[in-house]
Structures are given as C-alpha cells and as structure tokens.
C-alpha positions in Angstrom: 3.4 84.5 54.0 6.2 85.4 55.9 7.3 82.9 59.0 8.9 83.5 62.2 11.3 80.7 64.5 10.8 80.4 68.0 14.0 82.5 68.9 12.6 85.4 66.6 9.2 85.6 67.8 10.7 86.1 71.3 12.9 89.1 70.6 10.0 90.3 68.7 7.6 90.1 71.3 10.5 90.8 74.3 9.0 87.6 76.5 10.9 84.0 77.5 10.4 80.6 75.9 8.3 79.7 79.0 6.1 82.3 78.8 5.6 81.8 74.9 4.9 78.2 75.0 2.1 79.2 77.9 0.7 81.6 75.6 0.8 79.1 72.6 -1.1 76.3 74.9 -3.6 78.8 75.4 -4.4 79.7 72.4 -4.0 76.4 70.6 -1.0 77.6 68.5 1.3 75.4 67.1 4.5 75.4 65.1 4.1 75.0 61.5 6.7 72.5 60.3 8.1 72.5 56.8 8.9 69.3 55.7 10.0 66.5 58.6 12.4 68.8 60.0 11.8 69.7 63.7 14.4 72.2 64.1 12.8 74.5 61.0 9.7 74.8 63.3 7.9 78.5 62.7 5.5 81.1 63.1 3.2 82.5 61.1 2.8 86.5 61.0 -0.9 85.4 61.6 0.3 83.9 64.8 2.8 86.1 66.0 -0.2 88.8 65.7 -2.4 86.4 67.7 0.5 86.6 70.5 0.7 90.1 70.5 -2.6 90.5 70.8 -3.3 88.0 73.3 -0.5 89.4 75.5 -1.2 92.8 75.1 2.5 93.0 73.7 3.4 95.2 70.1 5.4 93.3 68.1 8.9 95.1 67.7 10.5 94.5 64.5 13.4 92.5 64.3 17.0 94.1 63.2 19.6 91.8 61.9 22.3 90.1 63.8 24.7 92.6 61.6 22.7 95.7 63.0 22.5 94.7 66.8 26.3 93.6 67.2 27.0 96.8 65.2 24.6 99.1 68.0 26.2 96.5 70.9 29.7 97.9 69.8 28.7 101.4 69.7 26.8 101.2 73.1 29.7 99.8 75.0 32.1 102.4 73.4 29.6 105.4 74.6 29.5 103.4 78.1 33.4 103.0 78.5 33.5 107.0 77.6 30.6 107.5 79.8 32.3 105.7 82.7 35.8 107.5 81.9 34.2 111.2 82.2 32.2 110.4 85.5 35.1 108.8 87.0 37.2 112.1 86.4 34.1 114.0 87.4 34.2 112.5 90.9 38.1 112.9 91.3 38.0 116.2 90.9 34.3 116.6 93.1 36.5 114.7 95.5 39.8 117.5 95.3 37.4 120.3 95.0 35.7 118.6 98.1 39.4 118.8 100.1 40.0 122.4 99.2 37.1 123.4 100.3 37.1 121.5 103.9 41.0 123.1 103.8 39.3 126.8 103.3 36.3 126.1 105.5 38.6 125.1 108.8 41.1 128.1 108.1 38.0 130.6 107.6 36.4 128.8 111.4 39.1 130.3 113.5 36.9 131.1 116.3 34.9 128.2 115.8 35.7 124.6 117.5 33.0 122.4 116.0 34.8 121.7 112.4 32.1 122.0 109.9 31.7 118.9 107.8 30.6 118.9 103.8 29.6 115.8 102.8 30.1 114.2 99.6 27.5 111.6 99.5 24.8 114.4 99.3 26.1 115.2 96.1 27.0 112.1 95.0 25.3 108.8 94.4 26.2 105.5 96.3 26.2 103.7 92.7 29.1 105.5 91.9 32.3 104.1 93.4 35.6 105.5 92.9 38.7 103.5 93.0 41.3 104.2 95.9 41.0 106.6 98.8 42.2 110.2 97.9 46.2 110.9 98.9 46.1 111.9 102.6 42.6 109.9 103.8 42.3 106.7 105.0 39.6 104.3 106.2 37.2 105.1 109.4 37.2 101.6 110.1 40.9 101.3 109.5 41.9 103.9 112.0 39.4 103.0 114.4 41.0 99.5 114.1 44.5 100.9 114.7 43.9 102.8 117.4 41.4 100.5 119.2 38.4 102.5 119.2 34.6 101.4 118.6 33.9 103.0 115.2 29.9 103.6 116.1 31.2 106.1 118.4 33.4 107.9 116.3 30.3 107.8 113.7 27.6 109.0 116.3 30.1 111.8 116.7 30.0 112.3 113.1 26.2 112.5 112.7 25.8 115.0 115.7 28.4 117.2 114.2 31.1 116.7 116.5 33.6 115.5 114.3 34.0 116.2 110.6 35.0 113.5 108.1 35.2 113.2 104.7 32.0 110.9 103.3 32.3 108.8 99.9 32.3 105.7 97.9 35.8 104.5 97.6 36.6 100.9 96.8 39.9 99.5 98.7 40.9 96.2 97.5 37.6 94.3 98.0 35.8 96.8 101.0 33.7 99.3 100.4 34.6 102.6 102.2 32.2 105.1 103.1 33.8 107.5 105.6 37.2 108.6 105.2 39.6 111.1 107.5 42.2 113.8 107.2 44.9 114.1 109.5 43.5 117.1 110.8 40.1 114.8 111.2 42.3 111.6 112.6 44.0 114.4 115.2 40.8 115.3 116.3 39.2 112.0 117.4 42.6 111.5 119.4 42.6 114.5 121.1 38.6 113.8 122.0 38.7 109.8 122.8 42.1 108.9 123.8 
C-alpha cells in the first residue's frame, strides 16, 4: 500500500501542519513508523482518504519536485513578460492620456473650465508605473514649493475647477497620485496666488 510523509499529505490536501495534526487528533490517526526511525514517519492512502474526507478536502495529486520547479520557472517567465507588456501598456495610456488633454484644451477655446480626463478611471490603483511622465510633477511637490495647502488645490480638482493629470507613479519611495502640466501648474497660480 502506498504511504504518504507529513510534508506530502499537506500539499496534497493544501492545509498547514497545525491544522493536520488537529485533524489527526480527531480522528485518532497516527503515523505509521517503519522501523525505529522517527523521521520516516507516514501516511497511509487509507488515511490520507480519511483526512480528505473528514475535511471535506479532495486530495490533489502530487507532481514531482522536477515538475513544480519546471511550472515555477515557466510561471515567473510568463509573469516578467506579463509585467513588461502592461508596463508599456500604461506608458503609452499615459502619452495617449497627454495628447489628448493637449487636443482637449486647444479644441476649449471659448471654454475657461479646463476639462480634466482622468487616468485612474481607466486604470487600476495596483498598477504603479515607475517615474512621473516628462513635463509632470508631484501635486504635493508643487503645492510644497509654492506654499499652498494641497486639499485646496484637490477640492478644486474634484469640483472641476482645475484639471490635473491622475495616476499611479512611484517617485523614489512615495506614491504619487495627482500629477500637473505646466499649463495645470500655471493655472493654480493664476487662481491662488
């Protein structure tokens, strides 16, 4: 009859030692040991069955250690590709994004309130983009420079009076969210200062 060890019969049944040796105390299993060897301590597929069953759990069958570094390897490479393609997704969302703020303003003659498109609609928080885009910088960083309170500028924002560009950049070790054009930075000077 085929036997199991403790590690195995956890991958197979996809729990943690604790909650194995709980189930074992309950049901009065205990490890069959060949010989006087503690560490060759087993299973039984008569007991693993008993788990699963117990638990509610089906028992998965177990790959080998060859098979599982061999679907690790191929997992990462389709993550690295994965990660490489949406972080050139986003760069161009974000240049597509400026263009169209660029033709949206030039198209508004007539129209003061600057209309605002908003990236973060369209794209998820989860997915952070390294840098600020040439010719943005930081909400916070200009309202730090020029010594205003940034939850005005941002209440402006929301009520449409100013336009900004809105994101997920990471800059150094802070996490930027709204981001400004000149024409955006010339704006909240002309309107607060």
């Amino acid at each position: 009859m085929e036997s199991y060890t403790a590690d195995q019969v956890i991958r197979m049944l996809g729990v943690n030692p604790r909650t194995l040796h709980k189930w074992m105390i309950a049901l009065q299993i205990e490890f069959e040991i060949p010989g006087f060897d503690e560490r060759l301590r087993r299973l039984t597929q008569e007991q693993v069955d008993q788990l699963a069953h117990y638990s509610g759990r089906v028992v998965q069958p177990l790959s080998s250690e060859r098979e599982l570094r061999v679907m690790m390897v191929q997992l990462r490479k389709e993550n690295e590709l994965l990660r490489s393609q949406l972080g050139d997704a986003l760069r161009r969302l974000e240049e597509v994004n400026l263009r169209l703020v660029a033709l949206d303003r030039g198209s508004d003659q007539g129209d003061d309130k600057p209309r605002v498109l908003r990236v973060s609609s369209i794209e998820p928080r989860e997915h952070v983009v390294q840098g600020l885009p040439i010719g943005l910088v930081s909400l916070n960083g200009f309202c730090e420079a020029h010594q205003l309170t940034v939850n005005t500028i941002k209440g402006a924002i929301k009520r449409g009076e100013l336009a900004c560009h809105r994101g997920s950049w990471r800059v150094g070790s802070t996490l930027v969210g709204y981001a400004l054009d000149e024409q955006e930075q010339a704006a909240i000077l002309e309107k607060y200062t």
